[in-house]
N, C-alpha and C positions, 0 to 999 in steps of 0.2 A: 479628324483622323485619330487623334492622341485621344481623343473621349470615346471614340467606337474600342480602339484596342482596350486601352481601361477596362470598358464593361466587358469585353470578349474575355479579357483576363480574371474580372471578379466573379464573372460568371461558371468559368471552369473552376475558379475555387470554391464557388459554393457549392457545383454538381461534386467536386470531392470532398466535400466534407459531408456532402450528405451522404455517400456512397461510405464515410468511414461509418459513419452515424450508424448508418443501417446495418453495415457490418460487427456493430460491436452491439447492437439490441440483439441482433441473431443468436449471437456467443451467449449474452447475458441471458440470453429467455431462454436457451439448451440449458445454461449451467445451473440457473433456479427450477424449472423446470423437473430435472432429475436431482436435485436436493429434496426438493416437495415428494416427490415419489419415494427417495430414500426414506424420507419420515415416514410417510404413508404406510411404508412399510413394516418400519416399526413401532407402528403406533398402537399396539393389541395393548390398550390395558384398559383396564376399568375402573382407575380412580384418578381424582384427583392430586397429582404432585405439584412441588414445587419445588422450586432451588434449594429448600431447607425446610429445618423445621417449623413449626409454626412462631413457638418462640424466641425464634437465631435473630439474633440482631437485624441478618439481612431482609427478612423477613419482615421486620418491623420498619424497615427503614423505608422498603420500598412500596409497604404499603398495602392497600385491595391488588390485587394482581391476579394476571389472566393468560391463559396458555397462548402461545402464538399459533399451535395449530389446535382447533379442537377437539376433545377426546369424544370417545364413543360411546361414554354413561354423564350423570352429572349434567344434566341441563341448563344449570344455574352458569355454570361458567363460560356460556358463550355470552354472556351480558359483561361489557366492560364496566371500570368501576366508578361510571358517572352518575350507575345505577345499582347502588351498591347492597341494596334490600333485594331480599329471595324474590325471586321469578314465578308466577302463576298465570297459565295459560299465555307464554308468552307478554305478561305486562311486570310491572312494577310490584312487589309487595308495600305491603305495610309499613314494613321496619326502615325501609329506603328511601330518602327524600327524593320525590318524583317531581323534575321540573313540571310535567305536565299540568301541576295544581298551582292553579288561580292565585294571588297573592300580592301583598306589594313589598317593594324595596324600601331601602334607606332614601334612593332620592324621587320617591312618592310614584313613578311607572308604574302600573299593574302589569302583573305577569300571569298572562290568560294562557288556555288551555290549547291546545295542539289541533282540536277539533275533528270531526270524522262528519263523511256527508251525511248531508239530510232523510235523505234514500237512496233507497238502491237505483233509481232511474236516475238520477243525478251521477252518480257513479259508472255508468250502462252509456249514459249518451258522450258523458267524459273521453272516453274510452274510444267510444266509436267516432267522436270527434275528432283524433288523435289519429286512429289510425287507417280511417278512411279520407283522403287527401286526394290531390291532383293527380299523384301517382293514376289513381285507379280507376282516372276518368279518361286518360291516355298512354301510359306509358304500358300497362298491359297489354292492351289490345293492340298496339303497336308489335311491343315481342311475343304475342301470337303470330301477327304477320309476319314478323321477320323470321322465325322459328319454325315452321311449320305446320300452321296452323292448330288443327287439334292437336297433333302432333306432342305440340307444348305443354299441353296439360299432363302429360306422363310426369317431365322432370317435375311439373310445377305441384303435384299431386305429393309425389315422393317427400319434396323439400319441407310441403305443407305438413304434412302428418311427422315426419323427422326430425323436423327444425323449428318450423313456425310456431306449431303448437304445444311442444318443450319446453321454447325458451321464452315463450309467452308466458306460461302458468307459471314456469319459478319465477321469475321477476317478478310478476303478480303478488305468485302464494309469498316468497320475501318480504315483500314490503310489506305486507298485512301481516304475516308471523311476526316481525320486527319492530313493528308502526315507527319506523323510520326511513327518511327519503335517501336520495340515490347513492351516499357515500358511507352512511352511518349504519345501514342494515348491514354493508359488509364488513366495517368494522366489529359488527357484534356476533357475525357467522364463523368469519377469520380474519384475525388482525392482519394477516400476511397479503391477503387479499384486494387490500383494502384501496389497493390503486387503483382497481377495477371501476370503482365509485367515482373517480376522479377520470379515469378515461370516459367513461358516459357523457361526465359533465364536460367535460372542454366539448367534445363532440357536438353537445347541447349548444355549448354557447357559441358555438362557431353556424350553427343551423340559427340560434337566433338573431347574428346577423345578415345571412343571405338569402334565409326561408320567405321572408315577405315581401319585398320588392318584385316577386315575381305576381302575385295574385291582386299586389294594391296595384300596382301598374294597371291594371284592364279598368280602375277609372276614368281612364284616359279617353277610354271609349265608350264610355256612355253618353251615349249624347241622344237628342229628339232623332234624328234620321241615322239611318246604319251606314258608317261611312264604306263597309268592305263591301257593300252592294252597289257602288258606282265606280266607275274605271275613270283614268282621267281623259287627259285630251282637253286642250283649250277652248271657252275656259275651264281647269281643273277645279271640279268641287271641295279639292282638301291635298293642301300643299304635299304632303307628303304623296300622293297618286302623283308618278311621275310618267314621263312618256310612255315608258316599260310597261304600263300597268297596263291589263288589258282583262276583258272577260272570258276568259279560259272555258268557260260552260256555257256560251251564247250559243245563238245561231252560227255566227260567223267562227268556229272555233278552229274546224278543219282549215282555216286559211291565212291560221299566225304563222308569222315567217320570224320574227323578230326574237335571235336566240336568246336574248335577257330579257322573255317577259314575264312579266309577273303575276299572280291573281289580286284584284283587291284583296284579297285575307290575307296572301301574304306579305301584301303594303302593309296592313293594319299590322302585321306581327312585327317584323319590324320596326313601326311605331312604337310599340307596344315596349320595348326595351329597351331603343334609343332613344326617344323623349319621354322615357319615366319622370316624375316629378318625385321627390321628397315626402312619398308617404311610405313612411316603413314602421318599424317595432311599436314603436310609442305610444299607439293607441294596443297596441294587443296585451304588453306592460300591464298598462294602467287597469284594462280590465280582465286581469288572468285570474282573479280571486271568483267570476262572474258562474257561479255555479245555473244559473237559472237562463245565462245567455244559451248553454248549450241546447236548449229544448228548440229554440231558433236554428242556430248556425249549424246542428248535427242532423235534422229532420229537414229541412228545407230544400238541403241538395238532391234530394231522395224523391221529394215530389215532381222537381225541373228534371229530374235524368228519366222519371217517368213519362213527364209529358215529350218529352224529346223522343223516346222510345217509341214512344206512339204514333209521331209524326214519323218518324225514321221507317219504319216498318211499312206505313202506307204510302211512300213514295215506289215509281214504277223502278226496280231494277235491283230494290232491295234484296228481294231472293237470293240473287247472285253476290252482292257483296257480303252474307249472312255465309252462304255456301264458301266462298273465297277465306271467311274468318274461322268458319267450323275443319275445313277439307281437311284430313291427317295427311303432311308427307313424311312419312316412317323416316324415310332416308337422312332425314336433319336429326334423327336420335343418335347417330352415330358422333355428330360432330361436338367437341366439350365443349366449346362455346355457348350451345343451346341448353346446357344443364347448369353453365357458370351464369347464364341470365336468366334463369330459372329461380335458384338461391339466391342473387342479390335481390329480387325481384322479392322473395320472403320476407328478407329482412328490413330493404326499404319501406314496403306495405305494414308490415305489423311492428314498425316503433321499435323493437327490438333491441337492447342494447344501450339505449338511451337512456337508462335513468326513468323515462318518463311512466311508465307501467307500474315499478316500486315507489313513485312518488304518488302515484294517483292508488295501488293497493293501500298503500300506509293509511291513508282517510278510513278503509274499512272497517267494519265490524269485526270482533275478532270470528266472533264465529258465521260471516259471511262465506256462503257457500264460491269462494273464488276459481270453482273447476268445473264444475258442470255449466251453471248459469250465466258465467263470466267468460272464462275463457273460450268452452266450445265455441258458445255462441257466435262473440264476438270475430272471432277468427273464421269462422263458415259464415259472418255476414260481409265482412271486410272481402275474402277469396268471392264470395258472390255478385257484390254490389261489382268488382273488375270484371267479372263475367256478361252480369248484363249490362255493363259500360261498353263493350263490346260489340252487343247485337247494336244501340243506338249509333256506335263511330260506323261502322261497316253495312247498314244499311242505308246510312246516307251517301259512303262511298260509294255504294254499288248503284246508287242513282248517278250521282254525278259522272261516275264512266259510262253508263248506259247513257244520259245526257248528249255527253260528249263523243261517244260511239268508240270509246279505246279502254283497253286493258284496267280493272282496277287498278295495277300496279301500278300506273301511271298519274292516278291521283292518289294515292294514300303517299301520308308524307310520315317521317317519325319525331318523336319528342312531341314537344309543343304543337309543333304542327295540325296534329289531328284536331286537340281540341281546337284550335284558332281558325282551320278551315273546315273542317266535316261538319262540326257542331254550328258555328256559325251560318252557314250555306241553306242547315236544316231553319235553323231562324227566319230567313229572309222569305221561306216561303208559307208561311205560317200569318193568320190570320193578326191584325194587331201587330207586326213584327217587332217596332221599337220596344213595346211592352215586355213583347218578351227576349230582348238583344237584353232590357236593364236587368231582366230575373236569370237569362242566364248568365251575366256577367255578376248580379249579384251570388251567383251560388257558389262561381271558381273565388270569388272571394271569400265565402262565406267558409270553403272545403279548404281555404288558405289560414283562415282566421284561427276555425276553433282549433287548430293545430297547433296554432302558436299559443294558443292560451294554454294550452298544456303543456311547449316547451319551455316560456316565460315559470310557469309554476313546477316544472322538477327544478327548475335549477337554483329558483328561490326557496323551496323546500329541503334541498340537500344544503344548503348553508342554513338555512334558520336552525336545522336539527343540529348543526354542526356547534351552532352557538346561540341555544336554544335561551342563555340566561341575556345577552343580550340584544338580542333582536322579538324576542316573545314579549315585549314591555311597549306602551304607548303606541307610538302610531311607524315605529321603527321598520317593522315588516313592510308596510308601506312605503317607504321613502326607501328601502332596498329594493324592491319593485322598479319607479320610475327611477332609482341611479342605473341601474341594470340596463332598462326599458332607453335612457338615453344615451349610455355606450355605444351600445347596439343598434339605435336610430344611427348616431354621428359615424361610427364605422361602417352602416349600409349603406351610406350616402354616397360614398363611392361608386356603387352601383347602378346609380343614378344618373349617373354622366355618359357623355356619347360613347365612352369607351366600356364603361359598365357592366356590359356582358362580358367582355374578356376576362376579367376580375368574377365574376360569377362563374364560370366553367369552371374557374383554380376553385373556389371553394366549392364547387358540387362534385368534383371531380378527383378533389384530394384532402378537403378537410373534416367529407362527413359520406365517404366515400361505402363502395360496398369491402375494400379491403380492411378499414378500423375498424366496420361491426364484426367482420367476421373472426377478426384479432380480438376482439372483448366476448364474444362467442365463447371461442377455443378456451378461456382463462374460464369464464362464470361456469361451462359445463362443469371442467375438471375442479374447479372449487368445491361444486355442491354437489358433484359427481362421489367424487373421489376422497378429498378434502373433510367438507364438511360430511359427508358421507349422503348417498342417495338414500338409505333406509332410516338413517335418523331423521333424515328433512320429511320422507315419508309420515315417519311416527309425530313429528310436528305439524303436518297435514292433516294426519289424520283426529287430531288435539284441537281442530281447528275446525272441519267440516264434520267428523264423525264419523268416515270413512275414507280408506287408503284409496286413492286411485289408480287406475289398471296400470298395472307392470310394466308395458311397453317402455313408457315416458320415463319411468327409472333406467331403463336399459338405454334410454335415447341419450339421455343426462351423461350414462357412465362411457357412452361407444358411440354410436352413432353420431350426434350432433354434433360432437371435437372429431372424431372422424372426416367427416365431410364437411365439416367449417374447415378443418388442416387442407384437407383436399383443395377447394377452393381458393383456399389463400395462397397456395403454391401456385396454384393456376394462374394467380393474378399477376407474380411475381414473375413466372417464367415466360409467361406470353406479354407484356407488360410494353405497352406502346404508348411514345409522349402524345401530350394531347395535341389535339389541332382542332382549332376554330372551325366550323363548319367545314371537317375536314380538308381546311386549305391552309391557315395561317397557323404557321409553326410558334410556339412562344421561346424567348428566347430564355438561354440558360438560370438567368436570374428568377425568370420566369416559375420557370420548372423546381428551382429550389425554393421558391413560396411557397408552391403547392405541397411539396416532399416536405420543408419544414413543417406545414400546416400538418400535413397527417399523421406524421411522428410526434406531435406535442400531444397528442391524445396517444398516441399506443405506449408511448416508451413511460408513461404515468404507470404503470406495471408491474414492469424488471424494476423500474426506479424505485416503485414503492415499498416491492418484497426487500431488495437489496439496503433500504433506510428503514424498515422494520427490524430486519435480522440485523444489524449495524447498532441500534441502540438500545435492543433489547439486553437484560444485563446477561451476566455469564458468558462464560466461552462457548465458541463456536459450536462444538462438538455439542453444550446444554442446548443450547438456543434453537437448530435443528432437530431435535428430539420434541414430542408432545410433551415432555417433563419442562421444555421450556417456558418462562414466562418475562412478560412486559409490563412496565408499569399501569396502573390502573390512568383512566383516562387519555389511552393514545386516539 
């Protein structure tokens, strides 16, 4: 009884401390906030200042030095002073010792080059590797159904062309104008900023503990025979098929009485996350450098969602479930929910925010065309590949109800669900099935894999840049890899255990949430919006491809995309409901403060950042706020 009250008591102190937490990041991100804007304000000049003269002592003492916010001429001074040689096309001059050149040390290391892909398809499947994922084999076509069917595609349209493809291309066009990974491009756009680079990453490293135990887990179910195609009943062909289990799409369907029964699929799903075994990060680690894996892991899933589509299409009842997934009902536009799972729905799908998009531009050429051939693309194949993921889940639903003679609503399930029972169900009736149970379990593996090889490599590219004279020597990059790679194994493991999923909800739900992107959204727009200025990053575009791109995307950057990211994120805050486990099991308050700390260690990297910029930048207050302000070289 003394141990219940205890946690009842440590529990109510963490939900208050967390509630102070949050109230005093609110305070801190209004007051920086409207300091940046006073700058902004007056920041009309056209040269470069500094705290003094060139020859004032102070000036010599502190060195290369660089404004804290950057000016509107003077190109050279957005490079801090680690690169202290003039700027041309965005690289290193001459006169500046460039870590990126080859060389050895005093204790015999070679210090090799930063490298850029091989080709542009190598870069092309990276990408679409990245940000075509599980997401878009379920969770789409899922919030069509729940949303209104076509209905959905109004918000999802909107978010796409406002959001998605905004804060795609600057992340991108950054990295590649920078050739620096997720913390160091902003350090050299604006110092003040520069927490931004640091919220990506924790957000990263928090996905690279709890991204992979979801897709290696369906190991578990490879096996010669498809165990979700037999119901139990003694004797049970596979311990877990418990008495519940029953064939929900047989003959006999109309004559279940039994209120906890279950389908084999969704015995197998459950399996699926209560007896996970110990395969997580460690292999995706060790091969995140594997440029030439993606022609596999990014192509592969694309073939199996075709063959499934095919099958899906020719079963009898399809029509109806195709029709149940397209039907507009107008009336769900009304409701904010359906536009709030519209925009998470952008930024979960296109990687956004992560780091990972300026880690993998930085590789580029500089003068790779990163806006038409990269972005469009990528982003109208990623929105389409969720589309026809769609007709394949909901033409096999519309079998299975026709089957069974009842409503589709009654078989379509959400989340995981879909894929684990729609997709599966299509398997079993397919010529060869176990053949093809392993190719489509190998694909949600493969749609899990090459994901992670691109968040294992932002996150080891934002620190190599960071300390590019230590880690660029011998075999060092490497051995940061697999310490990483087994962090991140040893902390998923957790996940691993009977209790495992609970522990996964807190971190899908609050450590890499749709509320932290849309927090690192609102900052990167108004950085390169406002900040850095949208017509300067333009004319660095345009230095880069050889023409400005259309005007819209600059107005999305300065209004739109922090507009409706703020929006959002109010939303999330005002309607804001604690989790519950398959909507039943409440967690308890310590619970809840995991999750609230987890999603504050990435945001409040921000406020913290600007407020530790402005803090030991030299000069008073009143300099330090002004563009005449500057920082020592090498922050």
């Amino acid at each position: 009884m003394v141990v219940v009250v205890a946690m009842v008591v440590v529990g109510g102190v963490v939900v208050v401390l967390v509630v102070v937490v949050v109230v005093v990041v609110v305070v801190v991100v209004v007051v920086v906030v409207v300091v940046v804007l006073v700058a902004v304000m007056v920041a009309d000049c056209d040269g470069h200042l500094t705290s003094g003269p060139p020859g004032s002592d102070r000036s010599a003492a502190t060195g290369a030095l660089l404004p804290l916010f950057p000016l509107r001429s003077s190109r050279w001074c957005i490079m801090t002073a680690e690169k202290s040689g003039p700027v041309v096309n965005g690289k290193q001059g001459e006169d500046g010792r460039d870590p990126e050149v080859s060389g050895s040390s005093k204790d015999g290391l070679e210090y090799y080059e930063r490298g850029q892909w091989n080709n542009k398809i190598e870069f092309f499947l990276s990408v679409a590797g990245e940000i075509i994922g599980l997401g878009n084999v379920w969770r789409f076509p899922y919030l069509c159904y729940k949303n209104g069917g076509g209905a959905f595609f109004v918000p999802y349209i909107i978010f796409f062309v406002c959001c998605g493809i905004p804060v795609f291309f600057l992340e991108t066009a950054l990295g590649q104008f920078t050739s620096e990974g997720g913390i160091t491009c902003w350090r050299k756009v604006c110092p003040l900023f520069e927490g931004i680079g640091y919220a990506t990453q924790v957000i990263e490293a928090h996905l690279n503990v709890y991204y992979v135990p979801g897709p290696s887990s369906t190991l578990q179910l490879l096996h010669t025979e498809l165990p979700w195609a037999a119901v139990g009943g003694p004797p049970r062909p596979h311990y877990w098929n418990t008495e519940n289990c029953v064939d929900a799409y047989g003959e006999n369907a109309t004559n279940i009485t039994n209120p906890n029964a279950t389908s084999p699929t969704q015995s197998a799903e459950d399996l699926r996350w209560h007896r996970a075994h110990g395969r997580d990060t460690l292999g995706a680690g060790l091969l995140s450098g594997a440029g030439l894996v993606v022609y596999v892991t990014a192509t592969f899933p694309y073939a199996m969602l075709l063959v499934l589509l095919i099958r899906g299409v020719t079963l009898p009842g399809a029509y109806e479930g195709i029709k149940f997934y397209l039907y507009p009902d107008i009336s769900r536009l009304s409701d904010p929910q359906v536009w709030v799972d519209a925009g998470t729905q952008i930024f979960f799908s296109y990687a956004i925010c992560l780091g990972c998009l300026t880690a993998l531009g930085s590789y580029n050429a500089y003068n790779n065309n990163c806006y038409r051939w990269d972005c469009i693309m990528l982003c109208c194949l990623n929105s389409g590949t969720s589309f026809v993921a769609g007709f394949a889940i909901f033409s096999v639903l519309g079998f299975m109800a026709y089957e069974q003679g009842v409503p589709i609503e009654a078989v379509a399930e959400s989340g995981p669900g879909l894929a684990f029972i729609a997709y599966p169900k299509a398997v079993t009736m397919m010529p060869l099935s176990p053949l093809w149970a392993c190719l489509f379990f190998m694909m949600l593996i493969f749609l899990g894999l090459d994901s992670q090889f691109v968040c294992v490599e932002s996150l080891v590219t934002a620190v190599v840049d960071m300390y590019p004279e230590t880690f660029r020597r011998g075999y060092r990059r490497e051995l940061l890899i697999l310490g990483m790679s087994v962090v991140s194994f040893l902390i998923g493991l957790i996940m691993c255990t009977e209790g495992g999923m609970y522990v996964f909800q807190l971190f899908d739900s609050y450590a890499a949430s749709g509320m932290c992107l849309l927090f690192v959204a609102i900052f990167e727009s108004i950085c390169i919006g406002w900040v850095y200025g949208s017509d300067r990053f333009y004319t660095n575009i345009e230095d880069m491809i050889g023409y400005k791109p259309v005007f819209f995307i600059k107005w999305c950057w300065m209004i739109l995309t922090p507009g409706i990211c703020a929006a959002i994120f109010l939303f999330f805050l005002i309607k804001y409901k604690p989790l519950k486990y398959n909507n039943v099991y409440t967690y308890p308050d310590w619970g809840y403060g995991i999750g609230w700390f987890m999603a504050m260690s990435s945001m409040v990297c921000i406020p913290v950042g600007m407020i530790w910029m402005i803090w030991k930048t030299p000069g008073t207050f009143s300099e330090v706020i002004t563009p005449a302000a500057v920082v020592q070289g090498g922050v």
